[in-house]
N, C-alpha and C positions, 0 to 999 in steps of 0.2 A: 901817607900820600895815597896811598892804596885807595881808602876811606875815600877820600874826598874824590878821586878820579871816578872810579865805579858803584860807587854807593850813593851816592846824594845828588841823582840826577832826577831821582824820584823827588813828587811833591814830599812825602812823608817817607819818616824810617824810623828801626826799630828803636824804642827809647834804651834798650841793652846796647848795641851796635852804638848810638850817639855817646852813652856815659862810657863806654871802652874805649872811644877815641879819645876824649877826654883826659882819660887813667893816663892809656901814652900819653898824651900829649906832658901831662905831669913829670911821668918818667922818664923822660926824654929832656924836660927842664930842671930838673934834681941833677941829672950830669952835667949839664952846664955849670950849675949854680956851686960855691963854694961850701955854705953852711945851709945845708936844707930841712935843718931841725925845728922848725917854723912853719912848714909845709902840710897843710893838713888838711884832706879828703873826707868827709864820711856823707857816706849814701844811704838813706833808710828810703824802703817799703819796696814793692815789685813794680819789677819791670816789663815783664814777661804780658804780648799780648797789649802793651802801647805803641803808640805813634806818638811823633812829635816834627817838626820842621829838621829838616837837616841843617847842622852847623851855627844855631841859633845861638847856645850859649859858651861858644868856643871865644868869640872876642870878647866875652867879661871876661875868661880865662886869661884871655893872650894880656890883656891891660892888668890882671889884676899882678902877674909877674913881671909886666912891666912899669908901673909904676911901685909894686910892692919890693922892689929889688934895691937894696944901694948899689953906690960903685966899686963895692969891694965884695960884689957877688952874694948877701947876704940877703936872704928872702923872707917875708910872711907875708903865708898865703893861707888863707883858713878859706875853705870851700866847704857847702852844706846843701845837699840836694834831699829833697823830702816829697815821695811820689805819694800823694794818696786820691783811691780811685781817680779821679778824672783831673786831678790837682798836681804840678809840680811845684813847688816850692825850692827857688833856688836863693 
């Protein structure tokens, strides 16, 4: 909540700062969720020193646990972000 009150009031922020809200936001949906063994993050190249829009790819997030979830709490979610030079790849 934090994130989003006092960080993203700026046109741009950091690509570190955007994919750590992200992690939370994950962490935060593994406590909900029943079987989170299907749930899978991986982040390649740096971040350190980009920009990007704030809160851009947080609704493919929020859709992909919500339609990726049944009704008995059981999730897959495979996320893949891939930063190179001036490139994200999600």
């Amino acid at each position: 909540m934090r994130y989003i009150l006092y960080e993203t009031d700026n046109k741009t922020v950091f690509l570190g700062k955007e994919i750590n809200y992200i992690k939370n936001y994950i962490e935060l949906q593994k406590l909900r969720l029943n079987n989170i063994e299907n749930i899978f993050i991986n982040i390649h190249g740096e971040t350190r020193n980009k920009y990007m829009e704030p809160l851009l790819l947080i609704s493919f997030i929020e859709n992909a646990f919500k339609y990726g979830t049944d009704y008995k709490g059981v999730a897959y979610v495979k996320i893949k972000i891939t930063i190179t030079d001036a490139i994200l790849d999600f």
